[in-house]
N, CA, C and O atoms as CSV, one atom per row, in Angstrom:
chain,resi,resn,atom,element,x,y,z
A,1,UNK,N,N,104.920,115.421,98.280
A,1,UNK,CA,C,105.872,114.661,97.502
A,1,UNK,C,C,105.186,113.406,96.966
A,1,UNK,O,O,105.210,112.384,97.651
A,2,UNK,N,N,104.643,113.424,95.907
A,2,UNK,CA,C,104.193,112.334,94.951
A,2,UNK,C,C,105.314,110.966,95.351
A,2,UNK,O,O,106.472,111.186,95.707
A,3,UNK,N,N,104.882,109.909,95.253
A,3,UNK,CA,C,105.978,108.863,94.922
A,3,UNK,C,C,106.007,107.562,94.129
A,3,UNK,O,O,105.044,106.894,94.505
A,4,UNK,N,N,106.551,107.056,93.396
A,4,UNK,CA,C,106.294,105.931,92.048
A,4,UNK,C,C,106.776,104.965,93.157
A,4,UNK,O,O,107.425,104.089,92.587
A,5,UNK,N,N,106.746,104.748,94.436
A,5,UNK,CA,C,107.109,103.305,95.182
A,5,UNK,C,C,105.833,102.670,95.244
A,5,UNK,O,O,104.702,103.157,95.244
A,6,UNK,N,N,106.359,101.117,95.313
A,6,UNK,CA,C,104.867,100.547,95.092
A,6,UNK,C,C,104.288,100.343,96.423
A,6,UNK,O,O,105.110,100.027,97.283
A,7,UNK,N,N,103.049,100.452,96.803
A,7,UNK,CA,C,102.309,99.998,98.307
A,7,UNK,C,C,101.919,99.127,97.943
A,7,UNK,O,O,101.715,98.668,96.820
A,8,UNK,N,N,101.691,98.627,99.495
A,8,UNK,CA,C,100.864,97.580,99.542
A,8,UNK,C,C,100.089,97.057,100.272
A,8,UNK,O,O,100.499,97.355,101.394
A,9,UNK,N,N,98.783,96.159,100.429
A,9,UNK,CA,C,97.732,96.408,101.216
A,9,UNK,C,C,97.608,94.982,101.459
A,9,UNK,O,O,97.441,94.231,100.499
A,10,UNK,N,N,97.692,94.401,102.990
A,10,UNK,CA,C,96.978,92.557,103.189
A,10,UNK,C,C,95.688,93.019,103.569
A,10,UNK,O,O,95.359,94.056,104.145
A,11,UNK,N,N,94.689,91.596,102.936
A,11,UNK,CA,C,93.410,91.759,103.503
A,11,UNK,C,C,92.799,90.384,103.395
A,11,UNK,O,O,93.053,89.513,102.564
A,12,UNK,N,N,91.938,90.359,104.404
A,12,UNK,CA,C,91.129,88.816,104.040
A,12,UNK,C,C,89.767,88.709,103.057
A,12,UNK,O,O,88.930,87.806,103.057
A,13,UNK,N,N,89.805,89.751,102.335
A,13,UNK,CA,C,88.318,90.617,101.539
A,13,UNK,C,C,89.143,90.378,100.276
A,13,UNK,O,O,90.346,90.128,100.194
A,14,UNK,N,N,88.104,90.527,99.173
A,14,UNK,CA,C,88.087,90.995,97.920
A,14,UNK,C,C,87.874,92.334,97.687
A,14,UNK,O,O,87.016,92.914,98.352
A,15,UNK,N,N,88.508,92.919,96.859
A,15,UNK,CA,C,87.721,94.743,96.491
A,15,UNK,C,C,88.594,95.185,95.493
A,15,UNK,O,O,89.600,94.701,94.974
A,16,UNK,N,N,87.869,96.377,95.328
A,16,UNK,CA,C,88.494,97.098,94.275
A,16,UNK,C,C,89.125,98.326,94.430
A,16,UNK,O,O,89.940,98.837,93.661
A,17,UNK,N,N,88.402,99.064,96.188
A,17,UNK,CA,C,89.289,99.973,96.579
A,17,UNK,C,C,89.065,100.139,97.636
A,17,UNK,O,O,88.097,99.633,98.204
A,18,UNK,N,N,90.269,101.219,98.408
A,18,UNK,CA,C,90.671,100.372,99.453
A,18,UNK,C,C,89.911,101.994,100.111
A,18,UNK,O,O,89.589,103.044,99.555
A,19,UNK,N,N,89.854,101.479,101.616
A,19,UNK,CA,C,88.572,102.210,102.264
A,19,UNK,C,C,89.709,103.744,102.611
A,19,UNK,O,O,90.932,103.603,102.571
A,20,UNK,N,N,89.032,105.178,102.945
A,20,UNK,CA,C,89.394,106.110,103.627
A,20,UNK,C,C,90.101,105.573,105.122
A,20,UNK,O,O,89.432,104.739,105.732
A,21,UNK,N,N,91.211,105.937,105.647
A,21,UNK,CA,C,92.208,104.663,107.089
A,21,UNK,C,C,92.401,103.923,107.089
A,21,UNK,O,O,92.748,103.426,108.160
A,22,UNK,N,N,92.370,103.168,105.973
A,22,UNK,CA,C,92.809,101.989,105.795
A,22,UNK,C,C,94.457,102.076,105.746
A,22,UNK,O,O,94.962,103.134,105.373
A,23,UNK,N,N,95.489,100.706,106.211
A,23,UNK,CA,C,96.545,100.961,106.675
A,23,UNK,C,C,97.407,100.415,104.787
A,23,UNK,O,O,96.896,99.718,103.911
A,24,UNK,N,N,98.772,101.085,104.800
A,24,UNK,CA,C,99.456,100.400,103.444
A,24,UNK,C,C,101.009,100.775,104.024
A,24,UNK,O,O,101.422,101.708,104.713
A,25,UNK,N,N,101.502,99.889,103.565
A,25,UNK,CA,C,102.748,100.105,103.777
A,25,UNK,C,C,103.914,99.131,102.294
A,25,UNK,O,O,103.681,98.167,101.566
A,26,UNK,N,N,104.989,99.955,102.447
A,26,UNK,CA,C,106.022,99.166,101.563
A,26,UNK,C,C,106.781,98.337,101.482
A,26,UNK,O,O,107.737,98.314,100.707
A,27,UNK,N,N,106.467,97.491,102.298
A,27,UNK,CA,C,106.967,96.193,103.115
A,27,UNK,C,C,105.937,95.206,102.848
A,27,UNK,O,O,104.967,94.966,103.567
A,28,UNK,N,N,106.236,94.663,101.753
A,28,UNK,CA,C,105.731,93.468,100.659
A,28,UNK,C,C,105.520,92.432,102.246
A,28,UNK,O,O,104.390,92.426,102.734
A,29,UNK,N,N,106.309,91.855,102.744
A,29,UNK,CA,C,106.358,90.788,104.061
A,29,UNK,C,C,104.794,91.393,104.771
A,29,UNK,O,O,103.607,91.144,104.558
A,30,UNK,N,N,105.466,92.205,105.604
A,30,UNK,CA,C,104.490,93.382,106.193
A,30,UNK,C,C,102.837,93.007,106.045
A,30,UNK,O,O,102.018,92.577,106.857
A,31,UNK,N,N,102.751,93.374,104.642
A,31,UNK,CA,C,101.456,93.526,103.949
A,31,UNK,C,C,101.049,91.970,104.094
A,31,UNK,O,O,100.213,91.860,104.991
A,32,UNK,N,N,101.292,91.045,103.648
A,32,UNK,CA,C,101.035,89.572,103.151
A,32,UNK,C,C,100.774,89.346,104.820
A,32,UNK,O,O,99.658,89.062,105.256
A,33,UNK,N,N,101.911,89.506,105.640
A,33,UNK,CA,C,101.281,88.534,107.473
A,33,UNK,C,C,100.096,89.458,107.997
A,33,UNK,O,O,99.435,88.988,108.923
A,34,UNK,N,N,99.778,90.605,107.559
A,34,UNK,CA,C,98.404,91.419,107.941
A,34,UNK,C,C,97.386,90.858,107.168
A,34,UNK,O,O,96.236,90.631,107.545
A,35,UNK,N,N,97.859,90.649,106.087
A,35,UNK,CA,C,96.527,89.681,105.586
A,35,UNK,C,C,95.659,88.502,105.977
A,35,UNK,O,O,94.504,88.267,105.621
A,36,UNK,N,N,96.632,87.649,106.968
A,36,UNK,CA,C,96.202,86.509,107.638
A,36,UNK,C,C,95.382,86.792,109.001
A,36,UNK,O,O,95.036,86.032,109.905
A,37,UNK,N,N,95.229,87.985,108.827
A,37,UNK,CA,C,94.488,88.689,110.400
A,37,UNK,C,C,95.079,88.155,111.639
A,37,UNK,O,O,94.495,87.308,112.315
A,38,UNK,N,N,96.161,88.611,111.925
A,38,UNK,CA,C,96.575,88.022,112.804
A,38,UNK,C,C,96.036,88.677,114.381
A,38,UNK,O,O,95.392,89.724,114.304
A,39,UNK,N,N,96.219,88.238,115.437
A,39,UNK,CA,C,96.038,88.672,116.676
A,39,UNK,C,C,97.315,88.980,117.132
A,39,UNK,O,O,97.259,89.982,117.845
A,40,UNK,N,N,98.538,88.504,117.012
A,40,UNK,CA,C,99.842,88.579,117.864
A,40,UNK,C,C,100.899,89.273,116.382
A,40,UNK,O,O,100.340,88.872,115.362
A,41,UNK,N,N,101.810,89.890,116.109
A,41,UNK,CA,C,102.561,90.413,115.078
A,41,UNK,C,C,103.606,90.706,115.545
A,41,UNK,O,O,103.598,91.522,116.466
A,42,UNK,N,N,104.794,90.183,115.109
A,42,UNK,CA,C,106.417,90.947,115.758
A,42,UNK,C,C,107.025,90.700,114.288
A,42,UNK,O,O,106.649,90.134,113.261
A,43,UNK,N,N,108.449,91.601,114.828
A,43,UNK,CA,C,109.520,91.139,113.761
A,43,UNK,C,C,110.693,91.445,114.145
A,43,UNK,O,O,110.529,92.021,115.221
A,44,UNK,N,N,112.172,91.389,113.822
A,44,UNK,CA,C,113.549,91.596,114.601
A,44,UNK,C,C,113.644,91.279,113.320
A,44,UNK,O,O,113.121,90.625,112.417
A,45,UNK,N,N,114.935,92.344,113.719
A,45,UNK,CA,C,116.188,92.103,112.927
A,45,UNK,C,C,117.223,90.682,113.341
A,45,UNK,O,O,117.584,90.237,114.430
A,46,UNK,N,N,117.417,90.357,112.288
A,46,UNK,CA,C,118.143,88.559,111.724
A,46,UNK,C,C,119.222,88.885,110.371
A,46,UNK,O,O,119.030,88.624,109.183
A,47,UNK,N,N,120.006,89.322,110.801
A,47,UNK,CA,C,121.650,89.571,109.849
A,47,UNK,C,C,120.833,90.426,109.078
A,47,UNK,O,O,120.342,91.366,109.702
A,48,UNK,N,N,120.504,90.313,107.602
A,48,UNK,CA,C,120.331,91.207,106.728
A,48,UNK,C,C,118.893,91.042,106.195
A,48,UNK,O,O,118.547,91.065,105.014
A,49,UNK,N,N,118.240,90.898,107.114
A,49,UNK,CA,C,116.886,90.612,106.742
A,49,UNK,C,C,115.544,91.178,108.298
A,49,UNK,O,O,115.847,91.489,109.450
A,50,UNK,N,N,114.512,91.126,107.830
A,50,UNK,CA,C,113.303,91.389,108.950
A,50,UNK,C,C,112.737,90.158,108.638
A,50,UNK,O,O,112.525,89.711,107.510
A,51,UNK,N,N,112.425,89.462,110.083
A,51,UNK,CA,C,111.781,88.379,110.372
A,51,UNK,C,C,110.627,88.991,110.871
A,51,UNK,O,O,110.673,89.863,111.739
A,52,UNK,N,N,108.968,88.327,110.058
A,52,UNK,CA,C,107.817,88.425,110.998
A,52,UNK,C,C,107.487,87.394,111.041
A,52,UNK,O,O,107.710,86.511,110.212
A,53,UNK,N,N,106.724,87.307,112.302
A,53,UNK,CA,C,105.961,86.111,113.400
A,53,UNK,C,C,104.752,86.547,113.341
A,53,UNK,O,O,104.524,87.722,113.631
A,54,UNK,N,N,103.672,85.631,112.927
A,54,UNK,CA,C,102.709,86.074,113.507
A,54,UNK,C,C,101.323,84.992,113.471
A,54,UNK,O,O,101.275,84.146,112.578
A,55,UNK,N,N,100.258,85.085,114.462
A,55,UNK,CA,C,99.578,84.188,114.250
A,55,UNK,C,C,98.079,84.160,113.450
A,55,UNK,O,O,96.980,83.746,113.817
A,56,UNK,N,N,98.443,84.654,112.458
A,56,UNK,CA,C,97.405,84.471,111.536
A,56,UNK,C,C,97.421,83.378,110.804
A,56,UNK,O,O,98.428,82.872,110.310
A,57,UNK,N,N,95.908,82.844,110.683
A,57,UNK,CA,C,95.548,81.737,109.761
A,57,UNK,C,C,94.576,82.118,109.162
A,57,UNK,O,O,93.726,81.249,109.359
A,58,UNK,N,N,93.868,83.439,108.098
A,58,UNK,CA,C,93.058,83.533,107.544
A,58,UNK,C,C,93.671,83.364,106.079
A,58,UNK,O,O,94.872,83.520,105.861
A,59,UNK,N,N,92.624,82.989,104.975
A,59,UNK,CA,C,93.453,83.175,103.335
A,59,UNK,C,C,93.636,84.284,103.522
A,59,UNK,O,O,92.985,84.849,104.401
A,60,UNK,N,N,94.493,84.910,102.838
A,60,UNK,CA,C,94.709,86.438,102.630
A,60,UNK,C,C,95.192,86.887,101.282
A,60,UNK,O,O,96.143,86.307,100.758
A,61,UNK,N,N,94.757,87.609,100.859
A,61,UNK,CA,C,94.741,88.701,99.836
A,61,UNK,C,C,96.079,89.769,99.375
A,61,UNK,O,O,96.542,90.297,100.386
A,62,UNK,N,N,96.625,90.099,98.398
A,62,UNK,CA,C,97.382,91.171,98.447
A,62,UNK,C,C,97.537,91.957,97.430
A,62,UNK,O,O,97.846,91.597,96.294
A,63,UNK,N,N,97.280,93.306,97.882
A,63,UNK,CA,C,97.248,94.258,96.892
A,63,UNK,C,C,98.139,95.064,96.429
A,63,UNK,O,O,99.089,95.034,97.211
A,64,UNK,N,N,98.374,95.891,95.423
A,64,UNK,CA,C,99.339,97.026,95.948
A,64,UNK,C,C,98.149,97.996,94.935
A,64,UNK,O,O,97.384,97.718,94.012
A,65,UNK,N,N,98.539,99.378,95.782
A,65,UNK,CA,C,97.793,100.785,95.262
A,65,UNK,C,C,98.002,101.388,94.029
A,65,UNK,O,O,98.908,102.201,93.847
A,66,UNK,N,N,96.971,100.928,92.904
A,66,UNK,CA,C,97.191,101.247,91.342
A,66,UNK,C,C,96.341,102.736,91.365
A,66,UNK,O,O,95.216,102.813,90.872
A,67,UNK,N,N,97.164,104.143,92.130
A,67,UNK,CA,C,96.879,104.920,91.370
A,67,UNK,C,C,97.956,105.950,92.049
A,67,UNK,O,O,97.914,105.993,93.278
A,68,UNK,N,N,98.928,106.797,91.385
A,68,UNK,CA,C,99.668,107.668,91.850
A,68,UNK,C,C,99.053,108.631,93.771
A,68,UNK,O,O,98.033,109.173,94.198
A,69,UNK,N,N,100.254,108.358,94.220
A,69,UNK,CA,C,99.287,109.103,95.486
A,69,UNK,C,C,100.889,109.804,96.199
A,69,UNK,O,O,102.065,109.694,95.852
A,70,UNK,N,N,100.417,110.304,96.975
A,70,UNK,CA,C,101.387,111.394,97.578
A,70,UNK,C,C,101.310,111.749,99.344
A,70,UNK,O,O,100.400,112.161,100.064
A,71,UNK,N,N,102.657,111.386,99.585
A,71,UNK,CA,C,102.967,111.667,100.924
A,71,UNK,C,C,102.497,113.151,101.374
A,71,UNK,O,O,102.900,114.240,100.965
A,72,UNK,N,N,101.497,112.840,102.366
A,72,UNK,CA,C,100.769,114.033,103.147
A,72,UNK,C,C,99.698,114.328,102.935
A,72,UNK,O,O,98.895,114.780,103.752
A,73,UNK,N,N,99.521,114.111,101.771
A,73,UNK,CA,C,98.015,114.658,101.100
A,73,UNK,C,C,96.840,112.984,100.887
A,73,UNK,O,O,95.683,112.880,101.293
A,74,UNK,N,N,97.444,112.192,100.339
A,74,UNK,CA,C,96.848,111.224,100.434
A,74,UNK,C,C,96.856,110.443,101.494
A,74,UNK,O,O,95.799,110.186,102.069
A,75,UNK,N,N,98.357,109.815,102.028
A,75,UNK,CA,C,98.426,109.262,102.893
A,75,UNK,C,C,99.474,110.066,104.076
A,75,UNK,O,O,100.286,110.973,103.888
A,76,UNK,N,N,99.100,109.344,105.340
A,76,UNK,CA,C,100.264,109.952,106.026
A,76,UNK,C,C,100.398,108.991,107.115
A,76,UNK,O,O,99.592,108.075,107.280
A,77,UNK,N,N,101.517,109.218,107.937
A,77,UNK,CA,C,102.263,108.307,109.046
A,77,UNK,C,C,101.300,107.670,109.646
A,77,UNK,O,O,100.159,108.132,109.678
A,78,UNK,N,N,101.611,106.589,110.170
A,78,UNK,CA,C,99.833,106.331,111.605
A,78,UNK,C,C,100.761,106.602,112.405
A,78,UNK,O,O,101.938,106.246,112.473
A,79,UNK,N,N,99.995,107.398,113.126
A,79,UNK,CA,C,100.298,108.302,114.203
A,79,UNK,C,C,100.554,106.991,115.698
A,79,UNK,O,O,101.392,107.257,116.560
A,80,UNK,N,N,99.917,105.975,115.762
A,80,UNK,CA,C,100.379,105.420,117.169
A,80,UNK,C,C,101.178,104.125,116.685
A,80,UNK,O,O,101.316,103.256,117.546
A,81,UNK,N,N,101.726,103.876,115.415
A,81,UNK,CA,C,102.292,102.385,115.611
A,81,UNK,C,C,102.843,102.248,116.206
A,81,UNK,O,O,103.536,103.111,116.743
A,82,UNK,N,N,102.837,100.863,116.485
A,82,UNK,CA,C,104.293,99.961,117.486
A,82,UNK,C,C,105.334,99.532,116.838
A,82,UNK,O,O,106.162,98.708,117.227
A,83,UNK,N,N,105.275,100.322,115.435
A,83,UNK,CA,C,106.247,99.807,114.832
A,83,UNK,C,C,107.746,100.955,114.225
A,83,UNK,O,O,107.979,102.115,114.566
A,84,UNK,N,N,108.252,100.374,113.590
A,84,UNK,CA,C,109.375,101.426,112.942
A,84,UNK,C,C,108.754,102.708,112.259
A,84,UNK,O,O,107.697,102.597,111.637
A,85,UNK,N,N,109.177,103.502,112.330
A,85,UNK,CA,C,108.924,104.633,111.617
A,85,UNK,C,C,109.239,104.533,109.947
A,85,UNK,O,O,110.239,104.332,109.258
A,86,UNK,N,N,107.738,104.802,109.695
A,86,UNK,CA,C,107.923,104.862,108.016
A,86,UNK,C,C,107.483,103.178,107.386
A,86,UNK,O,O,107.600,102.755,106.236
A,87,UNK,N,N,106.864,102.349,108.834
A,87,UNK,CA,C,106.185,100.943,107.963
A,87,UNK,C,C,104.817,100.695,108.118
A,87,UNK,O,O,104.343,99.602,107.809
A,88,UNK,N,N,104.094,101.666,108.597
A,88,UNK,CA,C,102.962,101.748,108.337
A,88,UNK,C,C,102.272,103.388,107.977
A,88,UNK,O,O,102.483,104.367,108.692
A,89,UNK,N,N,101.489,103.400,106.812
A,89,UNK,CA,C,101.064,104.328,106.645
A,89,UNK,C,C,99.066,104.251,106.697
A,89,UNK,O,O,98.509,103.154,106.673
A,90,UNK,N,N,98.188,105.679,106.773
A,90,UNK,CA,C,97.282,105.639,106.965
A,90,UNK,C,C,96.719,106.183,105.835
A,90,UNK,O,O,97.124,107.307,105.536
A,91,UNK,N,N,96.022,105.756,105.242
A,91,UNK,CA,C,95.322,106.634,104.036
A,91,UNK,C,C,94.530,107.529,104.187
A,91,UNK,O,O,93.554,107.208,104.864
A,92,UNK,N,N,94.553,108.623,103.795
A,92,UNK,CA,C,92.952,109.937,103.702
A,92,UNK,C,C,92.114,109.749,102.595
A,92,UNK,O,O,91.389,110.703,102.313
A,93,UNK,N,N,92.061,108.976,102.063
A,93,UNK,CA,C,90.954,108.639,100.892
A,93,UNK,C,C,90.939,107.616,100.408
A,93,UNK,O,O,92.024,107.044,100.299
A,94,UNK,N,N,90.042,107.124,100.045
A,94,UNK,CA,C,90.163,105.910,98.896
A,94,UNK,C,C,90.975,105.780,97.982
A,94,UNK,O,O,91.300,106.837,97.441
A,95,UNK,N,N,91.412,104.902,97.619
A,95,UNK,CA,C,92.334,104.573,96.824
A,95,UNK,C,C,92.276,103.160,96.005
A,95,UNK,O,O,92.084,102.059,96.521
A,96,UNK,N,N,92.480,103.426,94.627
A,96,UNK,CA,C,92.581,101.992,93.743
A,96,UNK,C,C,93.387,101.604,94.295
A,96,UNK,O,O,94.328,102.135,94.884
A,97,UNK,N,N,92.822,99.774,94.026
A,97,UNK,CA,C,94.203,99.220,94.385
A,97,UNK,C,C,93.813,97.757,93.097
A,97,UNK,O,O,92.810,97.483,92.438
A,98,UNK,N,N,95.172,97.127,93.230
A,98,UNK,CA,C,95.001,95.858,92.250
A,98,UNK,C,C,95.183,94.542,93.275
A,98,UNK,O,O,95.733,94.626,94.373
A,99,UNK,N,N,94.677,93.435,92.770
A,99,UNK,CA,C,95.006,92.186,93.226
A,99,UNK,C,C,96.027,91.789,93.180
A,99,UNK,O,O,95.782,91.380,92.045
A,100,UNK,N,N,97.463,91.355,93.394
A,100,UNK,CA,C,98.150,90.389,93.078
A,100,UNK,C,C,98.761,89.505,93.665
A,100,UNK,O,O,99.820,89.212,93.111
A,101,UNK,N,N,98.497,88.872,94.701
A,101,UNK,CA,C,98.446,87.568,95.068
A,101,UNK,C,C,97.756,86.997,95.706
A,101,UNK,O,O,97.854,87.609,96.769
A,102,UNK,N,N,96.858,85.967,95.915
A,102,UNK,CA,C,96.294,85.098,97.106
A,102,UNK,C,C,97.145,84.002,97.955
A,102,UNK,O,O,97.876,83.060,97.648
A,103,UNK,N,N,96.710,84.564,99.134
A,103,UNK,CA,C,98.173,83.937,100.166
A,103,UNK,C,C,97.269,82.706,100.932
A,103,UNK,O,O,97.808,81.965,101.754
């Protein structure tokens, strides 16, 4: 299943594409506090919103994936997160990605 949702990738690097396991997910928040490399990461639910905590202090980077890609074949679940199902994904290949913000 192809999908037009946008990903997105934190990093403390510059590049142009993003490595074979490398992690993306669709959670704009998500992406941006992984960018700060954090060591510690949580989040809860807070009325109608996800709160993350976390202790990163690196600049960070944010991308999202500029080239059509598809559930299963390109990317798929990471198999051990600690997190919700469906907020982190693992890539099987390289993949373009674009710049758009420095955090």
């Amino acid at each position: 299943m192809e999908t037009n949702e946008v990903w997105y990738h934190g990093s403390n690097e510059l590049f142009d594409e993003l490595r074979e396991g490398s992690t993306i997910t669709r959670w704009r928040a998500l992406a941006e506090a992984f960018s700060h490399k954090p060591s510690m990461l949580g989040y809860g639910d807070y009325g109608d919103d996800k709160s993350i905590v976390h202790n990163g202090t690196a600049k960070g980077y944010l991308y999202i994936v500029d080239e059509p890609i598809e559930v299963g074949a390109d990317i798929y679940q990471h198999p051990r997160t600690t997190m919700d199902e469906g907020a982190e994904f693992l890539t099987k290949r390289s993949l373009r990605v674009k710049l758009i913000a420095e955090l």
